[in-house]
N, C-alpha and C positions, 0 to 999 in steps of 0.2 A: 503722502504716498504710503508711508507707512502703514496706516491705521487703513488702509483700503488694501496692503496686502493682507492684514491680520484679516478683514475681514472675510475675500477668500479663502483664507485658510480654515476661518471657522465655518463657511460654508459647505467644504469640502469635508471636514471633520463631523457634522451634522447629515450630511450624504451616508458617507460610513456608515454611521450611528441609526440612520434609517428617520431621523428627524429633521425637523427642521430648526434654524438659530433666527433669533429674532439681534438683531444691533441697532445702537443708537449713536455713531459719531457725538462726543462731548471736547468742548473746547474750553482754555481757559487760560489764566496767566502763566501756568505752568507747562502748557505745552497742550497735546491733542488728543486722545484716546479713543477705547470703544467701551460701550457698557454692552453685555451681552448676555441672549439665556438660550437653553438650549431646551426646546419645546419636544416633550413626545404628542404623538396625535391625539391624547387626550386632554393635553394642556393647550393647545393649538385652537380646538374647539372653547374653551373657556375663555381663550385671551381673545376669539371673536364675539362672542358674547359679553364680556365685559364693555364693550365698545359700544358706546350708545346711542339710541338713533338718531340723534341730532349728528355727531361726528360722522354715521353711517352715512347719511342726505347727504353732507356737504360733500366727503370723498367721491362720492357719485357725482353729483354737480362738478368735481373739481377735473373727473376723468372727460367728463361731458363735456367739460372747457379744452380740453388737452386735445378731445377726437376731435371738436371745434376748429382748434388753430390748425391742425395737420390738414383735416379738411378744405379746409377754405384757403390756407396757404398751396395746398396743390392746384386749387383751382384758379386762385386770385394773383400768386405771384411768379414771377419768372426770375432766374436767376443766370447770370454771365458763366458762360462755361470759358474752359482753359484754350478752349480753340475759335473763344471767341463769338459763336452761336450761343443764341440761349435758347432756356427751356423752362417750362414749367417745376416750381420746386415741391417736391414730395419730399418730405421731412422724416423718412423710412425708420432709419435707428432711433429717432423721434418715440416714432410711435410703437415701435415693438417694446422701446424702453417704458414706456408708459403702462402699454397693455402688462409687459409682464409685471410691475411693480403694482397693477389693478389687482392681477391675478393673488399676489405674494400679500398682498394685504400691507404693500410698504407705499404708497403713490404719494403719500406727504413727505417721506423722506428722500423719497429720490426726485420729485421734483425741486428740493430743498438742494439736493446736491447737482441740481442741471441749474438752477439757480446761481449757487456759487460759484460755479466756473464761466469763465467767456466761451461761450458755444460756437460754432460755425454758422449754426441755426440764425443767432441771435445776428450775426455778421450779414447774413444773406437778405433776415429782413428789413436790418437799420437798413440797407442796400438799398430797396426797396421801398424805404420810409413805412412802415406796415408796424408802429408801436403797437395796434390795436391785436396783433397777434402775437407781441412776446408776451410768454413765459410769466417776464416779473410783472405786467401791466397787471394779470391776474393776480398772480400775489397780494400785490399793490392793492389793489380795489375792494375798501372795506365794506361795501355794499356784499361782498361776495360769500357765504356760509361757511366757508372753510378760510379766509385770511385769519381768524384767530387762531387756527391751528399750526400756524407757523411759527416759530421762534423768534427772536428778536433780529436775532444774527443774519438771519434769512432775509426778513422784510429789512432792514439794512442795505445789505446786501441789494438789493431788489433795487433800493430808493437810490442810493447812489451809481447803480448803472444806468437809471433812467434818467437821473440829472446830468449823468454826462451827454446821454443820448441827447437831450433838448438841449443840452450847452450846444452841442453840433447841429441840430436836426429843430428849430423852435417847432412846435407842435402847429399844425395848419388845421383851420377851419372849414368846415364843406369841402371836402375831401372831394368830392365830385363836382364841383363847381367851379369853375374859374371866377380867380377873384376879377372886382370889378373898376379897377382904376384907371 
């Protein structure tokens, strides 16, 4: 929690300043921190430029996954409300979180830290049985242009929430098909 206040505060410090702060959460035997820099708009354009078209594709592929689940999760599943009705789940802060971290040029690290946490998200769809729209399934799937841009800790992360999810949930075949016994 700490290191998520610093990082507000360097945001807001970087607001002031008329810039923007680029941070990197690091973790280690010693405890948790930030690595940080603080970008004017000409160094902004250089640190997008540096970035090469290979890592460009995959972030794009990776937001195109993100519109994916939000999408088809509003249409595909439905979720128990508190009074007992359900209703179709639109996954809003989902995807505003996503779009802005598209926009911020940050979409690997913030889904790295939707990742890390047990989401509500992630709740609604184990609910649902719908692994083919969490989060870490993507992660997960090295067929995908951007899993190498994840850290270890992440895909970790990722692999043992999915092994708990099938420790509960065994993964089903033909999804749309009733089995035949």
């Amino acid at each position: 929690m700490a290191t998520e206040n610093m990082r507000v505060n360097l945001h807001m410090k970087a607001k002031q300043l008329a810039c923007k702060v680029q941070t990197r959460k690091i973790t280690g035997s010693g405890g948790e921190g930030l690595i940080f820099q603080f970008l004017l708009p000409e160094a902004e354009k250089d640190m997008d430029e540096s970035v090469s078209a290979t890592d460009k594709a995959a972030i794009e592929a990776l937001y195109k996954d993100c519109c994916h689940i939000y999408e088809t999760a509003r249409q595909e599943v439905t979720i128990l409300r508190s009074d007992g009705t359900r209703q179709k789940y639109a996954a809003v802060r989902f995807m505003q979180q996503m779009k802005r971290a598209h926009d911020e040029r940050r979409l690997i690290e913030v889904v790295a830290q939707t990742v890390e946490r047990h989401t509500k998200g992630f709740g609604h769809l184990e609910a649902a049985g719908r692994d083919d729209l969490m989060l870490e399934s993507f992660v997960l799937d090295e067929s995908k242009p951007y899993h190498r841009l994840f850290n270890a800790q992440t895909v970790r992360t990722a692999q043992d929430r999915m092994t708990e999810y099938y420790r509960w949930h065994p993964p089903r075949y033909g999804r749309n098909q009733e089995s035949s016994s």
